[in-house]
C-alpha positions as CSV (number, residue, x, y, z in Angstrom):
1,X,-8.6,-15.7,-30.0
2,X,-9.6,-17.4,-26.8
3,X,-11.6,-19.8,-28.4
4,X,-8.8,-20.5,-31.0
5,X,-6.6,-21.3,-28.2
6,X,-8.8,-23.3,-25.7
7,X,-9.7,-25.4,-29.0
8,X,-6.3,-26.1,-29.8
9,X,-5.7,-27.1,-26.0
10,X,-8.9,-29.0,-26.2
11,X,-7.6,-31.2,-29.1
12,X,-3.9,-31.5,-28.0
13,X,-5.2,-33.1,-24.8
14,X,-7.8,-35.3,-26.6
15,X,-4.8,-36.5,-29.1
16,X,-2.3,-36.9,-26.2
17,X,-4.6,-38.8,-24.2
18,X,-5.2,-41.0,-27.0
19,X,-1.3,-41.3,-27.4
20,X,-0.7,-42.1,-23.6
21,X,-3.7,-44.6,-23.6
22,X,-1.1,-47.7,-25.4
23,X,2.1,-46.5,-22.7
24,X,1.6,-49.9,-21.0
25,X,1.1,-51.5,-23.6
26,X,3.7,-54.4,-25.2
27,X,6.2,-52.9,-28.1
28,X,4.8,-52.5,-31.4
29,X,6.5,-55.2,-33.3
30,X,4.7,-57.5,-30.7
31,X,1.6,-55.7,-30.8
32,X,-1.1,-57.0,-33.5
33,X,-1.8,-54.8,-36.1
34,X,-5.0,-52.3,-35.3
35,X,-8.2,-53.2,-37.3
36,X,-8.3,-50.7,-39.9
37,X,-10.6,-48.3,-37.8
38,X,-8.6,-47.8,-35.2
39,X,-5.5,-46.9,-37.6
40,X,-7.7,-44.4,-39.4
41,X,-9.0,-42.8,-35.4
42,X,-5.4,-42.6,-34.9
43,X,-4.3,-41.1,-38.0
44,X,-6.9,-38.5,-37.4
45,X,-6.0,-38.1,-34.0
46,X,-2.5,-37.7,-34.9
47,X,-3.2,-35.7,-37.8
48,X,-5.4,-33.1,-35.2
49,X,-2.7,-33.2,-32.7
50,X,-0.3,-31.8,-35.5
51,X,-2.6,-29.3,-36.7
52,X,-3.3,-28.1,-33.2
53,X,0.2,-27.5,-32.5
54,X,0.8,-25.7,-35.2
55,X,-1.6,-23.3,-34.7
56,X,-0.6,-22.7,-31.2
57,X,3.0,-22.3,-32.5
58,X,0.9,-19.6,-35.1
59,X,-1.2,-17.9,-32.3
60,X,1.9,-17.4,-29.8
61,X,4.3,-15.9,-32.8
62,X,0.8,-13.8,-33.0
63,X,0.7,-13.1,-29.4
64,X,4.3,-12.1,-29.4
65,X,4.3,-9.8,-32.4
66,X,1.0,-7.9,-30.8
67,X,2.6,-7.7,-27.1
68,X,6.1,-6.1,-28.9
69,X,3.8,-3.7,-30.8
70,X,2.1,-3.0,-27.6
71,X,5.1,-2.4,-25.5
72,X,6.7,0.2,-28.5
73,X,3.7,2.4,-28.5
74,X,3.7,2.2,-25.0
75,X,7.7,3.4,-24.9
76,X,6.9,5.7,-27.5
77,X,3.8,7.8,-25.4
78,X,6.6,7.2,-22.0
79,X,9.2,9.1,-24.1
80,X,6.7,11.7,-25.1
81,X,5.3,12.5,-21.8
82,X,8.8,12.2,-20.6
83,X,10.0,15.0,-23.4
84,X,7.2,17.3,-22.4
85,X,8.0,17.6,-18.9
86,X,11.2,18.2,-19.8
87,X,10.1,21.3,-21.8
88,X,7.9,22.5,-19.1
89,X,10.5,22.2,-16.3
90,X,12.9,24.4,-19.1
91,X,10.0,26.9,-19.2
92,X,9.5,27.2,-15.6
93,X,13.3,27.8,-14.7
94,X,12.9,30.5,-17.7
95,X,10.4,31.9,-15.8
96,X,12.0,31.8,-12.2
97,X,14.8,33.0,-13.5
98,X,12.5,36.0,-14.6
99,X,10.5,36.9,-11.8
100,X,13.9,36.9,-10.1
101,X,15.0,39.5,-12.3
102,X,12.0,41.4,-11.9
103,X,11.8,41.3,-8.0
104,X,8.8,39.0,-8.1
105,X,10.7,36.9,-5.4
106,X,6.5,35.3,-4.0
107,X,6.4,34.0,-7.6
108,X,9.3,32.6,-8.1
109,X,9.4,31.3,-5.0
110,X,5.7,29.5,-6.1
111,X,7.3,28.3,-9.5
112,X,10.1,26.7,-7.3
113,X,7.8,24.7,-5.6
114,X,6.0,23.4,-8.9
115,X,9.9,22.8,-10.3
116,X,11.4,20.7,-7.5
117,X,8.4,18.4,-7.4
118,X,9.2,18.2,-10.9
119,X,13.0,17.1,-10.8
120,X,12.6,13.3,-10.6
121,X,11.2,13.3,-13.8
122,X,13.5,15.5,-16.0
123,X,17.2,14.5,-17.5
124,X,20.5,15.3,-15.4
125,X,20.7,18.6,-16.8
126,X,17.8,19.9,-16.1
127,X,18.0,18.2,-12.7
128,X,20.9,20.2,-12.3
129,X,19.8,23.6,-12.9
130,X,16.4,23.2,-10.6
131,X,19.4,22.3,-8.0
132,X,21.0,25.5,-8.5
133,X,18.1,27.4,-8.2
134,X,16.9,25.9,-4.9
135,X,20.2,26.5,-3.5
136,X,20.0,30.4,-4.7
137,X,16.9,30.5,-2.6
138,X,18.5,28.5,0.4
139,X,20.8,30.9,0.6
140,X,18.9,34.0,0.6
């Protein structure tokens, strides 16, 4: 894909530098018409300039669609992660909430700790909850 590109660059620059070569150069209707050669160089020239644009046009639509396929499986595996924390941090307040109902006040207290390091990364809701339980042991 690299090569494709640096090619394309390669000839874009050889066919503009060709183009900016007759800048200075007087009008064309007072020009003289270029042996036949030279009209078929810069045909060619053209002709490759096209082509080369064209196909960078074609390799950044390609580049595009690949980094947008890139970025979704990348939102999707976020979003995952995301949802299984989420389930883990509901299984742990299940579980405090347990071990507080069994007296088990050293392990709930140790699940506490695992849950509020947790609570940046879980929705509002469950935010909310892990808050309630911290302030239930604040308060005893």
């Amino acid at each position: 894909m690299k090569r494709r590109i640096l090619s394309a660059l390669i000839v874009s620059c050889t066919a503009l530098g060709l183009a900016a070569c007759g800048q200075d150069q007087a009008p064309v209707e007072e020009a003289a018409a270029p042996p036949a050669e030279e009209a078929r160089v810069l045909d060619q020239a053209v002709d490759a300039a096209k082509d080369a644009s064209d196909r960078a046009g074609e390799v950044a639509a390609e580049t595009k669609d690949a980094a947008s396929e890139a970025a979704d499986a990348a939102m999707e595996r976020a979003e995952a992660v995301r949802d299984q924390a989420e389930q883990e941090a509901k299984a742990m307040i299940e579980q405090v909430k347990s071990f507080l109902a069994e007296d088990k006040e050293e392990m709930a207290r140790e699940s506490m700790d695992k849950l509020s390091a947790m609570k940046e990364s879980v929705s509002d809701a469950v935010r909310a909850e892990i808050e309630r339980l911290e302030a239930m042991f604040s308060d005893a």
